[in-house]
C-alpha positions as CSV (number, residue, x, y, z in Angstrom):
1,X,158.2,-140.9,-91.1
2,X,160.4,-143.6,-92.5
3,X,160.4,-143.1,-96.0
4,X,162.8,-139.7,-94.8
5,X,164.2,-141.8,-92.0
6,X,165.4,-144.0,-95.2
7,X,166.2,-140.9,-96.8
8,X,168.3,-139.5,-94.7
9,X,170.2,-142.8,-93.3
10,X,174.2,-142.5,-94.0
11,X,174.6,-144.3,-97.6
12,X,176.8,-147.0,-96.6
13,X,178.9,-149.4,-99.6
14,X,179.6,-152.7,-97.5
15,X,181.6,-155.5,-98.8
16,X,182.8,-158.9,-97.9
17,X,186.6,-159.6,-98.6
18,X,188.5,-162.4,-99.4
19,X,190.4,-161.3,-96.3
20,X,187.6,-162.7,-94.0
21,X,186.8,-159.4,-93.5
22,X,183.4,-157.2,-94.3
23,X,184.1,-153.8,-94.7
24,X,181.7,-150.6,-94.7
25,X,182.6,-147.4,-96.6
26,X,181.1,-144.2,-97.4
27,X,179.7,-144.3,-100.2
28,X,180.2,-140.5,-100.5
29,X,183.9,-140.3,-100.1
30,X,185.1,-144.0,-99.8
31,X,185.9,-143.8,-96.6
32,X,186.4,-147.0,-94.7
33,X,184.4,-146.1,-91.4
34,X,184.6,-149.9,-90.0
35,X,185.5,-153.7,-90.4
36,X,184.3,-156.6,-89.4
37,X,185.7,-160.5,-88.4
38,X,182.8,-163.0,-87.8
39,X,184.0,-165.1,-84.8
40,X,183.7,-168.6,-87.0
41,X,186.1,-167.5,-89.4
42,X,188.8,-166.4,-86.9
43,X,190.6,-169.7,-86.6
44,X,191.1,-169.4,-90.5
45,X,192.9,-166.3,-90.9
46,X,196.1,-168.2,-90.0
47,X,196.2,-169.0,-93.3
48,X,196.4,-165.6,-94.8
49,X,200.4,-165.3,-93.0
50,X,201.7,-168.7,-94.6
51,X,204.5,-168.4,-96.7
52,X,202.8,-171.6,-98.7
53,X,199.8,-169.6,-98.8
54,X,199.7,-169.8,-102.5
55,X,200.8,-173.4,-103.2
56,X,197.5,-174.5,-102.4
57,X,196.3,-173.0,-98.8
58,X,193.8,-170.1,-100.5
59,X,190.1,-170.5,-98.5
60,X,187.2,-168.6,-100.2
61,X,186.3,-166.4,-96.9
62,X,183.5,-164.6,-99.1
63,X,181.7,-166.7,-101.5
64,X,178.0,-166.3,-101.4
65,X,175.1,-164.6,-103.3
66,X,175.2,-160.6,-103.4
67,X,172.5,-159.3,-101.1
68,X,171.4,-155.5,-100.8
69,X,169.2,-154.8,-97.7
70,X,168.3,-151.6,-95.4
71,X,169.0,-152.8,-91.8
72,X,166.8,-151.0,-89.3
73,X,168.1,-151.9,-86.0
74,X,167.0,-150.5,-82.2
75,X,164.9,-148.1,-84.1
76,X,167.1,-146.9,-86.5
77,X,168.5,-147.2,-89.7
């Protein structure tokens, strides 16, 4: 039934990064169990390895509204 499918799902903590990066963890024991680069923002991470990187090169990789969702995906959570 899927309110104990949603029960029993792993409880996941996933974050966006100002590394271009999004990054799940278990909630449980913190444990980083995968990362993620979305293809658009590939061409920017360049900009992390500058040595002028802070006289003016900083990019805001992660700047929008906080979201919480389930995501059910090929018939499972």
């Amino acid at each position: 039934n899927w309110t104990a499918n949603l029960r029993n799902q792993p409880k996941l903590l996933v974050v966006g990064a100002n590394d271009g990066m999004i990054h799940a963890f278990n909630s449980a024991t913190g444990e980083e169990l995968w990362s993620y680069i979305p293809s658009n923002l590939v061409p920017e991470l360049e900009y992390l390895s500058r040595m002028d990187y802070n006289l003016g090169w900083h990019r805001y990789y992660v700047d929008g509204l906080i979201q919480v969702q389930d995501a059910y995906v090929n018939g499972a959570w």
